[in-house]
C-alpha positions as CSV (number, residue, x, y, z in Angstrom):
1,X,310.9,-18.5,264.5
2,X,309.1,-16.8,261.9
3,X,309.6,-18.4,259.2
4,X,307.4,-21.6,260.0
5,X,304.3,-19.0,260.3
6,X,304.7,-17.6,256.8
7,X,305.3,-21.2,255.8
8,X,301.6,-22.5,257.7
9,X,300.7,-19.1,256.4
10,X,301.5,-19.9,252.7
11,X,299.8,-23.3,253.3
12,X,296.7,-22.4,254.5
13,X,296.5,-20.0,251.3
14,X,297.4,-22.6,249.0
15,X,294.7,-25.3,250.6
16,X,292.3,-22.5,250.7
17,X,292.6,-22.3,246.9
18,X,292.7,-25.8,246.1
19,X,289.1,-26.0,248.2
20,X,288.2,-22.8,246.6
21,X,288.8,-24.6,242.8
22,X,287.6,-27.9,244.3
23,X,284.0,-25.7,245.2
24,X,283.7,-23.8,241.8
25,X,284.6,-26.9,239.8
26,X,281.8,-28.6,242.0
27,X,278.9,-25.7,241.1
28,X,280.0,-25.5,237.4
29,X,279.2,-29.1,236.7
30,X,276.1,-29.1,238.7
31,X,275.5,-25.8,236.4
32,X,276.0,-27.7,232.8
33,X,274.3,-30.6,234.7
34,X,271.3,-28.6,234.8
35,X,271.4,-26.6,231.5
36,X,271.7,-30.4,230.1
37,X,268.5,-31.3,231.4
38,X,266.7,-28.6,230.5
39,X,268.0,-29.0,226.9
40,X,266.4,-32.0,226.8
41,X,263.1,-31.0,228.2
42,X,262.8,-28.5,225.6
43,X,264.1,-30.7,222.7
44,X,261.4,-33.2,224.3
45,X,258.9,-30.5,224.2
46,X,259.5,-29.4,220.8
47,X,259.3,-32.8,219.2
48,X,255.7,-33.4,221.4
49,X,254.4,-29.4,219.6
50,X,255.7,-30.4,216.2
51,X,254.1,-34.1,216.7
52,X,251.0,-32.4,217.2
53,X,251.2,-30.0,214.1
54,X,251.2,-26.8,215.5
55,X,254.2,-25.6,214.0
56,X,252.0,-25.9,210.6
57,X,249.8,-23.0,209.2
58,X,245.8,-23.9,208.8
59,X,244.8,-25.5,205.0
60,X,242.1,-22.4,205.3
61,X,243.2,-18.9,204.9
62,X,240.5,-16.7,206.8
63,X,239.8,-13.8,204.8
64,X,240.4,-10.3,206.6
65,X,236.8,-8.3,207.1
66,X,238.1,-5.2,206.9
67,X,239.6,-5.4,203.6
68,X,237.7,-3.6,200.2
69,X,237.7,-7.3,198.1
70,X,237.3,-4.6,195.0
């Protein structure tokens, strides 16, 4: 008579596991899900700040006031 409880015992554990895998499997992807999307927002946003040349430094240099020119 007590075997069959360690064997529902050992059962349980072993379903408890698998649903335990099955869960964390289940948040990973939805965690690479959402890093992927916000890869492409920023590769999205990138291409619209270089688009509008603001990676690029002004033609004019703007001379500092406070140095001597001498």
């Amino acid at each position: 008579p007590a075997a069959p409880p360690a064997t529902s015992s050992l059962e349980d554990l072993v379903k408890q596991l698998v649903a335990n895998s099955t869960q964390y499997q289940q948040r990973t992807d939805a965690s690479i899900q959402n890093l992927t999307t916000q890869m492409g927002q920023m590769a999205n946003a990138i291409g619209q700040l270089q688009a509008q040349g603001s990676g690029n430094l002004p033609a004019q240099s703007v001379p500092n006031p406070n140095v001597n020119p001498n």
